[in-house]
N, C-alpha and C positions, 0 to 999 in steps of 0.2 A: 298162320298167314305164310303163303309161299316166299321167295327170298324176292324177286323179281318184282313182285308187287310191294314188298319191304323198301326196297330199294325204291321204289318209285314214291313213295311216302316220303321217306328222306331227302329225296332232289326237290320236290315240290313244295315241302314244307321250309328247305333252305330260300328258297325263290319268293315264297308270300311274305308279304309284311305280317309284323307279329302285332294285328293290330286287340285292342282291348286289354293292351299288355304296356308293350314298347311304342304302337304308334295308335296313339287315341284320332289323330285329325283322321277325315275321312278325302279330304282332298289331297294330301299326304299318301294314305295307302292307293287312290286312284291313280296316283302319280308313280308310286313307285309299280304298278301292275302295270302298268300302260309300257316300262320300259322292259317286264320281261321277255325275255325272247321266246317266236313262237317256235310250238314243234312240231319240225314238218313240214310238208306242202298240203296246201286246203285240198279236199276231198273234188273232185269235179262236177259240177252241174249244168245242166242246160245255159240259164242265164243268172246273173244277179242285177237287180237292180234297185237302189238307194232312192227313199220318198221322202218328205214330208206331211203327212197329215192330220186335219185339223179333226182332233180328237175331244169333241166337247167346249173347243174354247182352247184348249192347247194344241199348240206345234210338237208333233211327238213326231220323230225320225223312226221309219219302219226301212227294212232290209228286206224284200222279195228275192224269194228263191224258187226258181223254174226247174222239175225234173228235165233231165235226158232221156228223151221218146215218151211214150204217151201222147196222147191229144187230147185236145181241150172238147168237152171242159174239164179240169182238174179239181180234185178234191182239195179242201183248202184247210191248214192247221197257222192257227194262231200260236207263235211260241213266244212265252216269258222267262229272259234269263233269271239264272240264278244270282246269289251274288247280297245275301242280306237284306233286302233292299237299299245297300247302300254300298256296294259294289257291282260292277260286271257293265255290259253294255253288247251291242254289235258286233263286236269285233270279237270278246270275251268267249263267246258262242255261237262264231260262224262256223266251225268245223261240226256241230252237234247240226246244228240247221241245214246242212248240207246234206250232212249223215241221212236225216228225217227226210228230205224232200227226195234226196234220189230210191232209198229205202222201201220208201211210203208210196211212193209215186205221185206226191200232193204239191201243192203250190205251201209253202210253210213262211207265212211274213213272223220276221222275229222283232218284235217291241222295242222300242226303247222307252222304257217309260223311265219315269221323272223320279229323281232318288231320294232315299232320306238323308240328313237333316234336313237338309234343306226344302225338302218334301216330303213329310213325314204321313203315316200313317192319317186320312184313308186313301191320299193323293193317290200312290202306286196304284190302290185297287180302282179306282175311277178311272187310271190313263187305262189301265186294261182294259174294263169293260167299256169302255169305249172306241178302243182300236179292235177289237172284237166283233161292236155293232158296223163301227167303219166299215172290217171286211167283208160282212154278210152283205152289205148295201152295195159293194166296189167291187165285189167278186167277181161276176160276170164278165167285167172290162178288161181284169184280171186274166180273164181265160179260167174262171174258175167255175165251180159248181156251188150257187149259195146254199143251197138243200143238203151240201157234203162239209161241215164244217165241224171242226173241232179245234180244242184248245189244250195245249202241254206247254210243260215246263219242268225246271228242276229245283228242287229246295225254296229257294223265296217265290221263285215263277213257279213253282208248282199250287203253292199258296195262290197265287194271284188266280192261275189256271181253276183251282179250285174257287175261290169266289166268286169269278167271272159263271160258272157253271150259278152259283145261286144267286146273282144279281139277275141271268139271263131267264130262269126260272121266275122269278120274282116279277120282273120287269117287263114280260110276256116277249121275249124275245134279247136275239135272236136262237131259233134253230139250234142246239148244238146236239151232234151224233155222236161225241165220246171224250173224255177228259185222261191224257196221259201225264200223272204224278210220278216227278222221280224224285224219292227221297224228300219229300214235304217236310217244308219248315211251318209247324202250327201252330207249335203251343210253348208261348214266352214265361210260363213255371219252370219248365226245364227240369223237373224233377223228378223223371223217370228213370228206370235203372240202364238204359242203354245211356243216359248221360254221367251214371256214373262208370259204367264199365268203359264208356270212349271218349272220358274228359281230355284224356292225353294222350300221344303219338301215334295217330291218326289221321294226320292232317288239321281236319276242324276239330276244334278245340272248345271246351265250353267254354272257355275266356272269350272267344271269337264270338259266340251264339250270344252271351254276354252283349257284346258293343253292339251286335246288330242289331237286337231287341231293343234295346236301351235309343238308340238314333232313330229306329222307327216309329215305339211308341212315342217316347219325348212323354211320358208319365200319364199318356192318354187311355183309355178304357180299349180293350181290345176286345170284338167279336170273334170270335178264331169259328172257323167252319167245325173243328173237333163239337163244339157245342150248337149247333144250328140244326136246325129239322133239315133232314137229306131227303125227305122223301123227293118223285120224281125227277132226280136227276139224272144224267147220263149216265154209259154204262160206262166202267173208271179200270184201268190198266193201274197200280200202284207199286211203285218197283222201292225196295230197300236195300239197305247194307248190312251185313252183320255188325264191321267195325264203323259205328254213327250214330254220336251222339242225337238222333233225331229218327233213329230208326222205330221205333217203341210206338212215337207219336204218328207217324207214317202205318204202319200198320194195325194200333188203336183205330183212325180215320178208316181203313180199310172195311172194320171188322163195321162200325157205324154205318158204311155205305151198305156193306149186306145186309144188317139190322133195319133198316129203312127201305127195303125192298130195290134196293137198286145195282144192278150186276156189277160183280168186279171180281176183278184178278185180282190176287195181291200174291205177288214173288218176291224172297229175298234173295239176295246174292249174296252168298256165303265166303266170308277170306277177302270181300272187297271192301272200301271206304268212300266214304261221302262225296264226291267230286269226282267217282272213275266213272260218270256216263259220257261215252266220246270218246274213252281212251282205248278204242281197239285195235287200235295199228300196234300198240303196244300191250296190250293186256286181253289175252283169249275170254275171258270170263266176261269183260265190256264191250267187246263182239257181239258175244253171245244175246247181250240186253240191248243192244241194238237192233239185234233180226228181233228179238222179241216184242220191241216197242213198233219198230214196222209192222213185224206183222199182225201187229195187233188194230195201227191204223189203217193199213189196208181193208180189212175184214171191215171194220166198222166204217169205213167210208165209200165201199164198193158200193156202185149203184146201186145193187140188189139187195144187200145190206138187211136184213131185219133189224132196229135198233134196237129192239128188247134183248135181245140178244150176243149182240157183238163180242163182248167183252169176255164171253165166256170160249171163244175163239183166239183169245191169246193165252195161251198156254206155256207156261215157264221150260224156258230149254232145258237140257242137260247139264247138270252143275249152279243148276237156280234151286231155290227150294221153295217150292210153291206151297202155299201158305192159305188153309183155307178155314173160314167162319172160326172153326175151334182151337183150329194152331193159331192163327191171327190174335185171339182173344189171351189166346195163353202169353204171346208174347208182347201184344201191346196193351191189351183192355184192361190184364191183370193186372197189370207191371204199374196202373192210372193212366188217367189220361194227360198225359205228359203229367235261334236257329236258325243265323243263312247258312248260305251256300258259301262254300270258300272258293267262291268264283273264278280265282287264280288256277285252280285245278282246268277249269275247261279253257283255261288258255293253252291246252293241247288242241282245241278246235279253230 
């Protein structure tokens, strides 16, 4: 690991609560996150603008983000923060949401969905697919293109991102043209060997993966998509870390999505850590997985777009290590099949 990126580890991990450790409340760690300072000035976009809507029966707060130029109608991506399911929000991951809309060229609403304990497992995955079907129905009004819709996230929202793909399968709708996973949190075993190689100084930490699992199960039985029939789903962008504890199980899911006939990228990022998507104003290598995740939603949400196809159009940059069927299996499928997000990281966004 280079120094610069070291060093950003250290600053980040002094600023997060050390929760599953030192601070078990979760209204505690919200509290102490909420005072860290941000870094930076927000990325520029066309417009923002702050909703509420009625998602099933729940008030769930979404975040609209408008590129600069383009014309409507806009392709539209559903984002799920990261964050456990029991941290992060809005604000946690406006600089990422920005990044995507102007990047992408799409209209990108980002969720707030409803947290654990207090809302534990399968609440999150219902706010999602719900604010999901929301958009395909409200698109239009949006300035959007319901036919151009897709759904991403990072680590827990990547999770959600990937259900919502097999609730919307299941549930004969709606439409979705592509699922961008970063760094998926899936499998609450935890007991693959990238958890033991990056239990510690990394950031997230498997004490952290710990408390997160632990709030959202609440001792309840857990479907993970790792074990779900993938047939027909969308074509799937799947971005890792070397140093993450959740990297194994992110790329295990990958190797499943090609096993099941269904296109996907899977790239690692090599020398990076779990929470550096967003961070390119500061880290060339989270740059890089930015243009990568753009232009991977571009490609699959162009008008023209074949979607059997898409995904094989995002192509890992220079300094990623693109990861395919047989390296994937070597380092996740082997390793078992098996985690939030330490959501404080994307409060670079």
């Amino acid at each position: 690991m280079d120094p610069q990126t070291r060093a950003i580890i250290d600053v980040i991990s002094d600023f997060f609560p050390k929760v599953g450790t030192e601070v078990l409340d979760a209204a505690e760690a919200r509290r102490m996150l909420a005072e860290t300072p941000a870094l930076g000035e927000p990325p520029p976009v066309g417009s923002v603008e702050d909703r509420v809507i009625d998602a099933a029966g729940a008030d769930l707060p979404v975040r609209i983000y408008r590129p600069r130029g383009g014309r409507e109608p806009y392709p539209v991506v559903v984002y799920f923060h990261g964050g456990g399911m029991v941290l992060g929000g809005l604000d946690s991951h406006a600089g990422v949401c920005r990044q995507l809309a102007e990047g992408s060229g799409a209209i990108v609403i980002a969720v707030d969905y409803r947290l654990a304990p207090e809302h534990p497992y399968p609440i999150p995955q219902e706010d999602a697919y719900a604010a999901t079907a929301w958009a395909h129905r409200h698109a239009a009004g949006l300035g959007g293109d319901p036919e151009r819709l897709a759904v991403a996230g990072d680590s827990a929202g990547a999770n959600l991102a990937a259900c919502v793909c097999l609730a919307a399968r299941d549930r004969g709708g709606p439409p979705l043209r592509f699922q961008l996973l970063v760094y998926p949190m899936l499998d609450p075993a935890q007991d693959t060997p990238s958890y033991g190689e990056n239990a510690e100084g990394y950031f997230l930490t498997a004490a952290h993966m710990r408390w997160y699992w632990d709030n959202y199960l609440g001792g309840k039985p857990y479907d993970s998509p790792l074990d779900a029939n993938l047939a027909g789903l969308p074509p799937a962008l799947v971005m890792t870390a070397e140093h993450d504890p959740l990297r194994d199980e992110g790329e295990t899911y990958a190797v499943r999505l090609r096993e099941a006939g269904v296109s996907v990228t899977a790239t690692r990022y090599d020398g990076l850590f779990h929470g550096f998507f967003g961070m390119g104003a500061i880290l060339p290598a989270a740059r890089r997985a930015t243009d990568e995740a753009c232009a991977a939603l571009r490609a699959a949400l162009s008008a023209s777009a074949d979607t059997a196809d898409t995904a094989a159009a995002a192509s890992g940059p220079a300094g990623a290590g693109a990861i395919d069927a047989a390296d994937a299996g070597t380092a996740g499928a082997a390793a078992g099949a098996g985690a939030a997000d330490a959501a404080g990281a994307d409060a670079a966004g």
